[in-house]
N, C-alpha and C positions, 0 to 999 in steps of 0.2 A: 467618501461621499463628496461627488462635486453640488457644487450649491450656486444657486445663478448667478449670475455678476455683478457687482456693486459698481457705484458713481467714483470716480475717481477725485480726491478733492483740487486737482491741477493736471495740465498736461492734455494729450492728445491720444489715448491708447484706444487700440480695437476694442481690447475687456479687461477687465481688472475683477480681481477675486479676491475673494478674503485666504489669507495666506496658509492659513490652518487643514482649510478645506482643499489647498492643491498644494500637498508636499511634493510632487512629482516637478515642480518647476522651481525646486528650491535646491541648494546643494545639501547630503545628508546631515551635516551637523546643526544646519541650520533649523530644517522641519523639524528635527528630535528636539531643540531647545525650544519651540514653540510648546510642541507637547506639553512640555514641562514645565512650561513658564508659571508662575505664582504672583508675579504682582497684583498693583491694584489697576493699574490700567488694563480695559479687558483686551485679550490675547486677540479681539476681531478688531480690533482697530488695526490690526499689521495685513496689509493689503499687498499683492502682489500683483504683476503686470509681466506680462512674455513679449518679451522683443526682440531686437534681431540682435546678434552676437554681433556683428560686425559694427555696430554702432555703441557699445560700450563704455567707451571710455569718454568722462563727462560732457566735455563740450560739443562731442558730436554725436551723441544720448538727445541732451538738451536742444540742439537744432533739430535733430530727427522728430523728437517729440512735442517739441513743444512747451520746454517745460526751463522755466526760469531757474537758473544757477543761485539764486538766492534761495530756492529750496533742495538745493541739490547738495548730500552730505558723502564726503569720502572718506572710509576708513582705511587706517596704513597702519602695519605692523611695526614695530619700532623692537631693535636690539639694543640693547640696555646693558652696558658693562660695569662692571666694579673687578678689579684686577681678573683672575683669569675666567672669572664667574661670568657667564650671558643669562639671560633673562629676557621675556618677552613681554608687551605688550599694546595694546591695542589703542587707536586715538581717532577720534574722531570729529571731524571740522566742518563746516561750510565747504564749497567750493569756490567760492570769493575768497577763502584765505586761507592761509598757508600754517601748518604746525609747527610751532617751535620747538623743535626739537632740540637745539643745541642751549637752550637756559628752560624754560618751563617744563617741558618734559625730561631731558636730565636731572634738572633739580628737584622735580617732585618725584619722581621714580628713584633717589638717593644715587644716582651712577656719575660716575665718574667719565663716560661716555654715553654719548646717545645716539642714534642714526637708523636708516629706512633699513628694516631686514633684509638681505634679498631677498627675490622675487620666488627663487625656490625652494627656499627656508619657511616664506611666507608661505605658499602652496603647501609643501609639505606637512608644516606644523597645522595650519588649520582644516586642512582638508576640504580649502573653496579653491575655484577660481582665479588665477591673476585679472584683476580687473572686477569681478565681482566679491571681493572681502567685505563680509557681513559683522558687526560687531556683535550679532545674534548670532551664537553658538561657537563662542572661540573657544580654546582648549582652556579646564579646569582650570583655576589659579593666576588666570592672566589679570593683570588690571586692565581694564579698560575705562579712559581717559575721555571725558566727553565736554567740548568746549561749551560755557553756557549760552553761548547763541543758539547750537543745535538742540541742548535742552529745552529751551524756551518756546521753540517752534511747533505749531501748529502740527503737521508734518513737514515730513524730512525724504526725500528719495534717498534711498543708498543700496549698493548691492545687493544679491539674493544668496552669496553664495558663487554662483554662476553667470556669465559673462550674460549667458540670455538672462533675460528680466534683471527687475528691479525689486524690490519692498517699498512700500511708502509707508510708514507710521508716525504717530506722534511722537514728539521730542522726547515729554515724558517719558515712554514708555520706555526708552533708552536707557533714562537715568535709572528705571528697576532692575536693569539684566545683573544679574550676578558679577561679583568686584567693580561694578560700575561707578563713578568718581563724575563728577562734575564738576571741571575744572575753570575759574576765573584766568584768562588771559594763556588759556591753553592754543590759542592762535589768532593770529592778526591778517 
């Protein structure tokens, strides 16, 4: 069922929809983890926007559209060592700032190393995107590390999944995804 188009709370888009109602512009992991979502924030606050792939990646998202870097969130897969053991997972920040990954995220992940997954590890294991990674719908069992400025926030732009569009929802909502953590001085 598509359903007509909602106000967008920032930005500059053609149409924005409530994300539920158009899985078809979401990547597959992500529309199934809507489905299934259970928090208390309700599942139509996650808004969804189609854009042009070629303008993807943040800064030139945000001049395209219109749309202030202080609500702009990027999520990045992080590989996570402890001797020969790897481990994944997921963090997510402002685009004003940067994830620490070498003290905050290794030390609260327990590893002994920390760093960016690659980009085909990323792809592979999540099944989005490079450039559109959504912290809605990562693989079972990941943590996902969420800084509390993005918590905090009203809404948040971050990937769909897919390089076209974006999701807009509230911070909240982030904090209820499953193994979700909100982290104190997770990036500066």
């Amino acid at each position: 069922m598509i359903s007509s188009p909602v106000t967008s709370p920032f930005g500059r888009f053609e149409e924005t929809w409530r994300a539920v109602h158009r899985p078809e512009l979401l990547a597959d992991p992500v529309a199934s983890a809507l489905e299934r979502y259970s928090g208390t924030e309700p599942v139509e606050s996650v808004l969804v926007v189609d854009t042009d792939p070629e303008v993807a990646d943040t800064a030139a998202f945000c001049a395209a559209y219109d749309v202030s870097l202080e609500v702009s969130a990027n999520c990045v897969v992080i590989a996570a060592r402890r001797g020969q053991d790897v481990s994944y997972a997921a963090c997510v920040a402002l685009a004003t700032t940067r994830v620490d990954v070498n003290k905050a995220v290794r030390k609260h992940l327990g590893a002994r190393k920390a760093s960016f997954a690659p980009m085909e590890t990323a792809v592979a294991l999540t099944g989005m995107e490079y450039g559109g990674i959504c912290p809605v719908g990562l693989p079972d069992g990941w943590p996902l590390l969420i800084d509390e400025a993005v918590a905090s926030s009203p809404y948040v732009l971050i990937g769909s999944g897919r390089r076209r569009g974006k999701l807009i929802l509230p911070g909240p909502f982030l904090a209820q995804l499953p193994n979700a953590e909100v982290v104190a001085g997770l990036a500066g």
